[in-house]
Structures are given as structure tokens and as C-alpha cells.
C-alpha positions as CSV (number, residue, x, y, z in Angstrom):
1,X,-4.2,42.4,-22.6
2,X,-6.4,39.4,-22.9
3,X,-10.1,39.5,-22.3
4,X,-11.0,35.4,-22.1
5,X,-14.6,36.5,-21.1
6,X,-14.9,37.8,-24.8
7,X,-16.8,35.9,-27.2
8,X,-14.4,36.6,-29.8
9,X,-11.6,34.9,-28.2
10,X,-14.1,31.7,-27.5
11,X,-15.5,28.8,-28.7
12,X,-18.6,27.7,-26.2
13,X,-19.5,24.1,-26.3
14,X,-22.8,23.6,-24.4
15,X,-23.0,20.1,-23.6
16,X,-26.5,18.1,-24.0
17,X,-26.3,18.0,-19.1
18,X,-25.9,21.9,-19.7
19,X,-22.4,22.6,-19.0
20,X,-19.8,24.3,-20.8
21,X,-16.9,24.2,-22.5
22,X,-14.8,27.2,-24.0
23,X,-12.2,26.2,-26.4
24,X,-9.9,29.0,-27.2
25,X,-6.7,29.6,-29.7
26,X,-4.9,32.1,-27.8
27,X,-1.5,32.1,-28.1
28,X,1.2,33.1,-25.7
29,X,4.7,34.2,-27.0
30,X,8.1,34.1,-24.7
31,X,8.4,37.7,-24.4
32,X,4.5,38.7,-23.8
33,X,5.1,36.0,-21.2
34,X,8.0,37.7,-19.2
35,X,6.9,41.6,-19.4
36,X,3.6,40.2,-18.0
37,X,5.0,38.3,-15.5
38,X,7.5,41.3,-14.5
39,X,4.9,43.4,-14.1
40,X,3.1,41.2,-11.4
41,X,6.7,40.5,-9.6
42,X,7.5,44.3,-9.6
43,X,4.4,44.8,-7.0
44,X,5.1,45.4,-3.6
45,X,4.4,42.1,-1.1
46,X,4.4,44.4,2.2
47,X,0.1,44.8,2.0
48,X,0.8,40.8,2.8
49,X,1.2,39.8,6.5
50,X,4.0,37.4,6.9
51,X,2.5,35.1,9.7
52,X,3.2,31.2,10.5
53,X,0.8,28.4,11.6
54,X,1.9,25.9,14.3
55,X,0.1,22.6,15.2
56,X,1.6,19.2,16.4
57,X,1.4,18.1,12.9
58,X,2.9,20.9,11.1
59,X,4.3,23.9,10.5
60,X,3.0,26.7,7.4
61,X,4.3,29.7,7.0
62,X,1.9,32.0,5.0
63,X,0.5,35.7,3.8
64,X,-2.8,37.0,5.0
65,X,-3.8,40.0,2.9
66,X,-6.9,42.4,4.6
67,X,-9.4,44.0,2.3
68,X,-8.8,47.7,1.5
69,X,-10.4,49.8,3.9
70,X,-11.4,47.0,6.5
71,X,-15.3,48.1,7.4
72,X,-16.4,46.0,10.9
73,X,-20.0,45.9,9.7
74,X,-19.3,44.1,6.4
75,X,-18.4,40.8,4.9
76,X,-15.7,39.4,2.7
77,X,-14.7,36.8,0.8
78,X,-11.7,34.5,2.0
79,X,-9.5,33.8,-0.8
80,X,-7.6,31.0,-0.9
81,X,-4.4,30.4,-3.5
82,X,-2.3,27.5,-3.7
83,X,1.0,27.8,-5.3
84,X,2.8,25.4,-7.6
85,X,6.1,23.0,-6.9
86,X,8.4,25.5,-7.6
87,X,7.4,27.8,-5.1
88,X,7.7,25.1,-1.7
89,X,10.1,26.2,1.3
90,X,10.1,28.0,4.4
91,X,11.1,31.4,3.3
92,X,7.5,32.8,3.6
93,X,8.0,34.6,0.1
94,X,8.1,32.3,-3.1
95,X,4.5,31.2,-2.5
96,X,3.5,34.7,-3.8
97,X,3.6,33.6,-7.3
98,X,2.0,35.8,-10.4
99,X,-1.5,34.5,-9.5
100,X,-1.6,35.4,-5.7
101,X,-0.3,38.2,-6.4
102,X,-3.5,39.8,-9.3
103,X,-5.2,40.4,-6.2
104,X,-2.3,43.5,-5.3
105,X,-2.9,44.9,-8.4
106,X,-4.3,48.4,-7.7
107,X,-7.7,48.4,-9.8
108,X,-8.4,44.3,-8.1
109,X,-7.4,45.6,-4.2
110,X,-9.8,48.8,-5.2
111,X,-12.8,46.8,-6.5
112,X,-12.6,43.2,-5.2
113,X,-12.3,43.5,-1.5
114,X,-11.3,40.1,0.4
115,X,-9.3,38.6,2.8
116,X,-6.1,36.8,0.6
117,X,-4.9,33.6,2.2
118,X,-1.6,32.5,0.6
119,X,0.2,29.1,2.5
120,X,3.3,27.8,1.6
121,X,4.3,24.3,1.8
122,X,7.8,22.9,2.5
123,X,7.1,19.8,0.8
124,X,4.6,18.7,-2.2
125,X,1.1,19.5,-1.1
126,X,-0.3,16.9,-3.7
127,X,1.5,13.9,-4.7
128,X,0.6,12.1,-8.1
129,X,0.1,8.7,-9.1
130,X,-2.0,7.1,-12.1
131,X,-5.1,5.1,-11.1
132,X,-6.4,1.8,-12.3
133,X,-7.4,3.5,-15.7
134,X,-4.1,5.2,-15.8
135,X,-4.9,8.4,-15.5
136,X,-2.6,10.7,-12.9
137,X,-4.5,11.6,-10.1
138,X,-3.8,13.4,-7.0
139,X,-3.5,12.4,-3.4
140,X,-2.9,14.9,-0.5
141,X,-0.3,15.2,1.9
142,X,-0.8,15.4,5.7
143,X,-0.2,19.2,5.9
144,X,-3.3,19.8,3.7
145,X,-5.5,18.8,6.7
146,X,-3.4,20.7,8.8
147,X,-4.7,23.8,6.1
148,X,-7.9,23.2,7.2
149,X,-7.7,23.9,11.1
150,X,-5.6,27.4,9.5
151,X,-8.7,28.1,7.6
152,X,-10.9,27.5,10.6
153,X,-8.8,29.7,12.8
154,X,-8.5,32.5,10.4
155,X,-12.0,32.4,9.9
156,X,-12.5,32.7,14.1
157,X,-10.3,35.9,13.9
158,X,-11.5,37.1,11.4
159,X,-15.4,37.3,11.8
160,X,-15.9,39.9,8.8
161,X,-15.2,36.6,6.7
162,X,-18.4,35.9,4.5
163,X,-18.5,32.2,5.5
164,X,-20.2,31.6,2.2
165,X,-18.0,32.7,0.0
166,X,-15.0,30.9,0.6
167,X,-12.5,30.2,-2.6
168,X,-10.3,28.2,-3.5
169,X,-7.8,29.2,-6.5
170,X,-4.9,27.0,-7.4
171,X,-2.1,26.7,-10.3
172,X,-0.5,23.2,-11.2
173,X,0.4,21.4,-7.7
174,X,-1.8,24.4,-6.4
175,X,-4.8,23.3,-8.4
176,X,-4.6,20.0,-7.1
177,X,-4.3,20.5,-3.8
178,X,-7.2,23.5,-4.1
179,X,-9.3,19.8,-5.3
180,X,-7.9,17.9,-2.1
181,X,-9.0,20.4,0.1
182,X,-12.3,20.5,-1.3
183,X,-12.9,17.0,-1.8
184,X,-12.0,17.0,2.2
185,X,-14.7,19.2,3.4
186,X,-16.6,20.1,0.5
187,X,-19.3,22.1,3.0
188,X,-16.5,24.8,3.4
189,X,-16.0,25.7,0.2
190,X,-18.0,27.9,-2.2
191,X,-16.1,27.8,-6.1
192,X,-12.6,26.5,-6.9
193,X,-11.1,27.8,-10.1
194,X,-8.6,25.0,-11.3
195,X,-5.5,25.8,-13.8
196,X,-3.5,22.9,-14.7
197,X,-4.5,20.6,-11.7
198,X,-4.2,16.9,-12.1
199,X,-7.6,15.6,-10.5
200,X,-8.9,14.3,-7.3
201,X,-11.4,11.1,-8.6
202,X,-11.9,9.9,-4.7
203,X,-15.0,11.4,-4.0
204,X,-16.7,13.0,-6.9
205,X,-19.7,13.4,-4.8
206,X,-17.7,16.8,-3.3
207,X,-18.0,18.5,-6.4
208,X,-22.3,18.7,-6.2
209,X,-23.7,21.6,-7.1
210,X,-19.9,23.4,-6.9
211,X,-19.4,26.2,-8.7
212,X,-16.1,24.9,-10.6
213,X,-13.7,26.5,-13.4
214,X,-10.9,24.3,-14.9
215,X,-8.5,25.5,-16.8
216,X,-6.4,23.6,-19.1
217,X,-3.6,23.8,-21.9
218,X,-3.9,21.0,-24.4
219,X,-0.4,21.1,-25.1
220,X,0.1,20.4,-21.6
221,X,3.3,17.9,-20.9
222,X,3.4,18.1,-17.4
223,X,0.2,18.0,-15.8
224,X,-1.3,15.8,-18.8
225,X,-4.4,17.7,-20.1
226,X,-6.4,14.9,-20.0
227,X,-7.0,14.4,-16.3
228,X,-9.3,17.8,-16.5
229,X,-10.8,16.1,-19.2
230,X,-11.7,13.6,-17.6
231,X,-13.0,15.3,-14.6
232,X,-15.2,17.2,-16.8
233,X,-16.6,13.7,-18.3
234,X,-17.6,12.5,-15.0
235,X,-19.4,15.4,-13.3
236,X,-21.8,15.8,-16.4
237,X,-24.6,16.4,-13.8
238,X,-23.3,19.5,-12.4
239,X,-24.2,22.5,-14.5
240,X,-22.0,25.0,-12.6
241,X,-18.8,23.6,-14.1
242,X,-17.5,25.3,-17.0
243,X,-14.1,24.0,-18.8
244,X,-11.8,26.0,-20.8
245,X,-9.1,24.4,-22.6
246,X,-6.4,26.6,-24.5
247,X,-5.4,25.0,-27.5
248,X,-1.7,26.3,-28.3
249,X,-0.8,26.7,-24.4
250,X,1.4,24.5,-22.3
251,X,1.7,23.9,-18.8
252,X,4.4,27.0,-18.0
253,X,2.4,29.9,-20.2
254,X,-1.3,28.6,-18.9
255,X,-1.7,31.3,-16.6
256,X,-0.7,34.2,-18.4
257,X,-4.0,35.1,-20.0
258,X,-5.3,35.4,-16.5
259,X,-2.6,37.9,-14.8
260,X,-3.2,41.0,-16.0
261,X,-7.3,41.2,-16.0
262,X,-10.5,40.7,-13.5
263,X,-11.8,37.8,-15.3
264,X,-10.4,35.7,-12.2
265,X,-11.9,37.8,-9.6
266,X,-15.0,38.6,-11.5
267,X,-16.3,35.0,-11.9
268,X,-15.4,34.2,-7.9
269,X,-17.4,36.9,-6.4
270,X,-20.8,36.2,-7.3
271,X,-20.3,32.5,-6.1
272,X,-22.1,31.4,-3.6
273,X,-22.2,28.4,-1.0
274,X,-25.1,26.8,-1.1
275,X,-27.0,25.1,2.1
276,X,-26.3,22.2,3.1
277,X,-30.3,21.1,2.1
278,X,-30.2,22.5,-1.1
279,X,-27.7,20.1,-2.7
280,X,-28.4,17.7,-4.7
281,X,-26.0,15.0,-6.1
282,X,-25.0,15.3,-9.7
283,X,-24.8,12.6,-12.1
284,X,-21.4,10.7,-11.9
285,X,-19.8,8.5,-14.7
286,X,-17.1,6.2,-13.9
């Protein structure tokens, strides 16, 4: 089992606007890759409601998970996981990739009580093109608006929702769309954790004061590594951004060191959204 929260495994890089930046040599064989992989897709789906959202716009199908042992008089987090290009359709199933599904392992339902909101898309969420400085960046489709009235109606049914501690968690095409939605209503959301996303540039102002992990494989030759770079470089004034790059792991095996322990969970739940007055705009390099 990995353990990335381990000094051991880590190389911190504190940089001089005091964020960080864990460089780690991990590797990832084929076989370690499948067994842990087999063990997420051997867990039973059925704790996940199958429900669809309708507006004139669009149609998502999409899983709503309750916290174990639902209490009226407390609040929970709203989890929110994006899945990757591989995963789009209408079957209301493939969207439960290996990440969604950490949070139906026994000892994260038992400990880390939330509400799981897990969307699919019949078509790409995020489409990429490069910008005038040639780096890919990512662009929402319409039905990621449409997301956002699904969010606000869950939320309405759901008043045991902690409204400040919303998150957004997305893999590849997932991660990119996870920076769409917040760079669309950044007040919504309280941390987004990142994992092979190609960036959103538009509006760097969204990421003030966010509570942001990206996660990135070097050796990454589909989403190129260097977009996260690059979103690092230009939120140096936000000191709640950490970004941990894996040296010997490629786009498919990225996730791996992530499946099978709470460091996921465990860095979410103690973010919070700040107030609106409390934010402060970072420093942005273009």
C-alpha cells in the first residue's frame, strides 16, 4: 500500500510565495496496477443511488451516495467526482471509476461520512485546445453548467449538506472539468484535488485563496504534464496549493497510489470555504 503523506516517499519543495511541491519516485508496476484496481471494481455499486437529472439543456444520469448512518442534526460534506473519457455514456454505471468508488471502501464509508455525487457525461465534459503560448488548455462543454443547477438542487434536498465544504475531485477529463466548474462559480466550491487535468487559464482569479492539490505524472503523454506546471507557476500567490508530481508515472497508472488509502479523503475534510470577505486575490503571473 502506498502512504504519499509519508516523508519517506517525498521530496517537499517549498517555494520562496510558500507553496509546495512534493516530487516523488514511486513507481507503479502492471500487475500492482490491476490487483489494485480489482479490488476497487470488486465493491458493490448498490450503496449508490442511480438517479437522472433533466433540464431543457440536458440530460445526466448520475450516483448519489448518503453518508453512513444519515444523523438529521448534522452536516456533511458534498463530494463531487468527475470521471475520465473513457467512462462517458448513458448507462449510469461506467462513471464509477476506481476513484469514485475509494469512498465505498469499508474503513472511508465508516470514517469519512459525506454525501458522493458522481455525474456522468454522454459526451466530453472538457474539450482541449492549446492557447496562444501553446499550452493545452481546457474549455467546458454546455452540460457542465447544467452540473451546476444539479449541484444546487441536490444541495436544496439535501439540507444536511455542509455548504462549506463542497469538493471537487477529478481524474484526467474529470480533473479538467472539476477546474471548469470551479473557475465557473468559484464561491461554491471549498478544495478541488486535480490528477492529470489539463488546466483552465481563463480566470485564474477563481483559484484565490482555494485550497488546491494537483496531481501529475511527468511521464505523462496524454494530458502533457506541463499544463499543471504551468498552473502552479501562475498562482504563486496562493499558499494553499500544493503540487505533487510523480516522476516514473504516466497518465493511465497516476491514480493508483491514491486507491487503496485515506490520503484523498484525509486532505478534503479539513478544507474549508472561506467567506466571501475574507479572500484576497493571489498573485498571478502570465
Amino acid at each position: 500500500m502506498f502512504r504519499l503523506l509519508l516523508p519517506i516517499f517525498v521530496l517537499v519543495l517549498n517555494t520562496s510565495h510558500s507553496q509546495t511541491h512534493n516530487v516523488t519516485e514511486i513507481n507503479v508496476d502492471s500487475t500492482e496496477a490491476a490487483v489494485t484496481r480489482a479490488r476497487l471494481n470488486s465493491l458493490s455499486t448498490i450503496a449508490f443511488q442511480k438517479r437522472n437529472f433533466h433540464s431543457k439543456k440536458a440530460a445526466i444520469p448520475y450516483r448519489f451516495l448518503l453518508p453512513k448512518e444519515l444523523n438529521a442534526g448534522q452536516k456533511y460534506p458534498l463530494v463531487i467526482t468527475l470521471h475520465n473519457s473513457s467512462r462517458i455514456g448513458t448507462d449510469n454505471e461506467a462513471q464509477l471509476e476506481p476513484l469514485a468508488r475509494i469512498w465505498l471502501r469499508e474503513e472511508i464509508y465508516d470514517q469519512f461520512r459525506c454525501f458522493v455525487l458522481a455525474p456522468q457525461f454522454g459526451r466530453r465534459s472538457s474539450a482541449y485546445s492549446p492557447n496562444k503560448d501553446s499550452v493545452l488548455v481546457s474549455k467546458p462543454s454546455d452540460d457542465v453548467t447544467e452540473l451546476l443547477t444539479l449541484i444546487r438542487g441536490i444541495e436544496k434536498e439535501y439540507p444536511n449538506i455542509d455548504k462549506d465544504r463542497i469538493y471537487l475531485v477529478g481524474y484526467s477529463m474529470g480533473a479538467s472539468t472539476a477546474q471548469n466548474l470551479l473557475v465557473q462559480d468559484p464561491g461554491k466550491f471549498a478544495a478541488l484535488v486535480s490528477i492529470a487535468g489539463v488546466p483552465d487559464l481563463s480566470k485564474l482569479a477563481a483559484f484565490s485563496n482555494k485550497d488546491i492539490w494537483l496531481i501529475h505524472g511527468s511521464m505523462d503523454d496524454e494530458n502533457p504534464y506541463h499544463g499543471s506546471e504551468v498552473l502552479y507557476g501562475k498562482l504563486r500567490g496562493n499558499n494553499r496549493l500544493t503540487f505533487t508530481s510523480f516522476t516514473h508515472l504516466s497518465h493511465n497508472d497516476i491514480v493508483i497510489p491514491f486507491l487503496l488509502n485515506s490520503d484523498i479523503p484525509k486532505w478534503l475534510f479539513d478544507k474549508k470555504r472561506e467567506s466571501h470577505k475574507s479572500q484576497r486575490s493571489p498573485q498571478l503571473y502570465r
